[in-house]
C-alpha positions in Angstrom: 77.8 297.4 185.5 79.7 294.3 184.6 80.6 293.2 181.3 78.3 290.0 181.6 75.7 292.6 180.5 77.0 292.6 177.1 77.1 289.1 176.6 73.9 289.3 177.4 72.6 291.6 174.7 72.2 289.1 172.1 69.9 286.9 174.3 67.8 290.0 175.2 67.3 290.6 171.7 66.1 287.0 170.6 63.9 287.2 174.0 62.6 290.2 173.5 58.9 288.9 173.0 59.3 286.7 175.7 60.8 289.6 178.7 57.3 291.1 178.3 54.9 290.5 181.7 52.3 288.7 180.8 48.4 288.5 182.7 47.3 285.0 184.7 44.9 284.2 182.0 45.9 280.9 180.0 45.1 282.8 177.0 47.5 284.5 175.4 45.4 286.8 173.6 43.8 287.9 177.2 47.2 288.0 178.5 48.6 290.6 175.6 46.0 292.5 175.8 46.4 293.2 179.7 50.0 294.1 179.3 50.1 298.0 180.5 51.6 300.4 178.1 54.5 300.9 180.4 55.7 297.5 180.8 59.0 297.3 180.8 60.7 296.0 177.6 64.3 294.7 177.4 67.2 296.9 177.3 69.6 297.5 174.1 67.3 295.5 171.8 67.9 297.4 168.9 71.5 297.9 167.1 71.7 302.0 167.8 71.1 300.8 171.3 73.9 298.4 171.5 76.3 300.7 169.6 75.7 303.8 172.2 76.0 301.1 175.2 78.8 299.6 173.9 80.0 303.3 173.6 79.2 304.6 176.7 81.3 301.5 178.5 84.1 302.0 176.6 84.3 305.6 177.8 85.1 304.1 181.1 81.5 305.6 182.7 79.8 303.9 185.4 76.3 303.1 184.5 73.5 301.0 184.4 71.2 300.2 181.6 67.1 301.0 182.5 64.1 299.3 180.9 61.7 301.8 178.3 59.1 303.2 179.9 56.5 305.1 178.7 54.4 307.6 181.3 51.9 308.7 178.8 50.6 312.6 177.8 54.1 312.5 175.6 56.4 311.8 178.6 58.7 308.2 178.3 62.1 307.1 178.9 63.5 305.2 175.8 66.9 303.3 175.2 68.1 305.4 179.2 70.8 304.8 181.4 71.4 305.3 185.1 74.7 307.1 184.5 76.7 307.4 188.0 79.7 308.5 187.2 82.3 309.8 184.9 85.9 309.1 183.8 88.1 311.7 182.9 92.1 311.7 181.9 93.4 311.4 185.4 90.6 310.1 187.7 86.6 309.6 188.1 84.0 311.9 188.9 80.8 311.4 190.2 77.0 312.6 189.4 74.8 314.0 192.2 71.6 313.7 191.8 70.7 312.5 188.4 67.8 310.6 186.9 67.5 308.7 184.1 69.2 309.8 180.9 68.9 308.3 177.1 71.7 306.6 176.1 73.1 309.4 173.8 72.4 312.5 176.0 74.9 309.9 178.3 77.5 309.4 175.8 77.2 313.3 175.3 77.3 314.3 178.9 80.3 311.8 179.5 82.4 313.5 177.0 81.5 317.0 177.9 82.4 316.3 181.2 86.1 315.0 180.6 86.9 316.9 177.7 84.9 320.3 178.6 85.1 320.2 182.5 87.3 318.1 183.4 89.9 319.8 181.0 89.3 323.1 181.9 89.3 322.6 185.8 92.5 321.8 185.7 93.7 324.6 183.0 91.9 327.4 184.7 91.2 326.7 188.3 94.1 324.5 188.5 92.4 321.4 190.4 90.9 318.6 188.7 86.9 317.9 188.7 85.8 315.3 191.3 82.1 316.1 191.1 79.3 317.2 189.1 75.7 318.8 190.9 72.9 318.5 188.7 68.9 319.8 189.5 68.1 316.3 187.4 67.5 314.4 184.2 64.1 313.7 183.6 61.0 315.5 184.3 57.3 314.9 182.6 56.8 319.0 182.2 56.1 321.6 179.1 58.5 324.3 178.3 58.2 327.1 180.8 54.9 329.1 179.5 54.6 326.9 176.7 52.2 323.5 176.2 55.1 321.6 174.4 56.8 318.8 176.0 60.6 320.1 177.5 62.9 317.7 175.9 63.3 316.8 180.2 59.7 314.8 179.5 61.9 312.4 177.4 64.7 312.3 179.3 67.3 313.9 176.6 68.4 316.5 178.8 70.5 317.7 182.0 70.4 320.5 184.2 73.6 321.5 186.0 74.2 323.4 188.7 77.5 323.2 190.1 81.1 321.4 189.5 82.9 320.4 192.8 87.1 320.3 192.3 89.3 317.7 194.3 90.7 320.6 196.0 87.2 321.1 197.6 85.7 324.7 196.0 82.8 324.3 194.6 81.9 326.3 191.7 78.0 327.1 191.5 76.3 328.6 188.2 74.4 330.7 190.2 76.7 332.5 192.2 79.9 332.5 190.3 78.6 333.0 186.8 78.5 336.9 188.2 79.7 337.0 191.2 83.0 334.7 191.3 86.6 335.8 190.8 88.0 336.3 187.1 89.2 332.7 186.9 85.7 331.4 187.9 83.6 333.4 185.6 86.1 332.5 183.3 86.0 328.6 183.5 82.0 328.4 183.6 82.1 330.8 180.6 84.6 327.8 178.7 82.4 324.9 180.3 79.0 326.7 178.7 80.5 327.2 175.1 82.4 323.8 174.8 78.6 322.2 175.9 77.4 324.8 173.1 79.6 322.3 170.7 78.4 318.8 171.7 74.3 319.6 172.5 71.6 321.1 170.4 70.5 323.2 172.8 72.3 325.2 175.9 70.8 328.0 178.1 72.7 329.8 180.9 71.9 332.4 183.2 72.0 335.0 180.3 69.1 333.2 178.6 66.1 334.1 181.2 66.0 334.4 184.9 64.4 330.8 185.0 68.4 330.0 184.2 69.9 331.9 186.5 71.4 329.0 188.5 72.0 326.3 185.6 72.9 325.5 182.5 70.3 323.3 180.7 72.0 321.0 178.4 69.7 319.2 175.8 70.5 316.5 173.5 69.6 317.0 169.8 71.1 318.0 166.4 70.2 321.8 166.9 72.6 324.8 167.4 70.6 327.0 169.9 73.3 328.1 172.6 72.3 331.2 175.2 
């Protein structure tokens, strides 16, 4: 992302109207009434938006700013971000396989990884992060054996899987959380209670056996950690 984008911001704001596809008809009440309900709308519009953007780029994080979209049956992705990578103290990481994120599940996510990860690696396993392995961002699904939305449906949360060092191990959730040596179990134990500090919600493999291989990090003001 380039810095032209915030320049930008401004002008997408006063334009906002304007950035909205419009049908062929020459009347523009035929034409506002064909524009779909997930038609994209411009990015950062409001100030919250801006402020987390302008947030997220000054933690040195490689992103790029997505368009709202809304799926329908409760599912949408509001005020996201394409979040690619990661800047710690030393160096940047990357992130495999993620989707879209909101903006302050970003900005969450970015920190945790630097100061929680990051940190840690290089306290405990004595090798700095250079990757992060997630299982995804957003997903239009219910809780497991519930018919409310997951907070995945709106893109607020993060699934992880496995942290990759420079020094080439790679540290999986599901088969070190048990089954790694005593500095393993020990860093993914740190790595799972400092996300316990920055999300509202955190479940491990000691949660349910649907979390046996991840840590689901959710974005909220709650304090639910397992």
């Amino acid at each position: 992302m380039t810095r032209l984008f915030f320049l930008a911001i401004s002008t997408l704001a006063l334009a906002g109207c304007g950035m909205v596809p419009t049908g062929s008809d020459s009347s523009s009440q035929a034409s506002t009434a064909r524009v779909p309900q997930s038609a994209p709308r411009p990015v950062a519009v409001s100030q919250e938006a801006q402020m987390c953007l302008a947030g997220l780029n000054q933690s040195g994080s490689s992103f790029s700013p997505l368009p709202d979209k809304y799926y329908g049956a409760g599912c949408s992705a509001i005020n996201s971000v394409q979040l690619s990578a990661v800047r710690g103290d030393r160096s940047e990481f990357g992130l495999s396989n993620l989707g879209p994120v909101t903006c302050p599940t970003a900005q969450t996510l970015s920190e945790w990884a630097r100061y929680g990860v990051d940190r840690a690696a290089r306290q405990i396993l004595g090798s700095p992060l250079a990757r992060i392995e997630t299982m995804g961002s957003y997903s239009c699904r219910n809780v497991a054996g519930t018919t409310r939305r997951s907070a995945h449906a709106q893109a607020a949360a993060v699934d992880i899987a496995a942290f990759v060092l420079a020094d080439g191990r790679r540290i999986s959730v599901k088969s070190d959380w048990d089954d790694g040596d005593s500095k393993t179990r020990q860093f993914l134990r740190i790595v799972h209670g400092s996300a316990c500090k920055r999300f509202g919600t955190v479940l491990g493999p000691e949660y349910n056996a649907a979390h046996r291989d991840h840590f689901h990090l959710e974005a909220g003001n709650g304090s639910f950690c397992r």
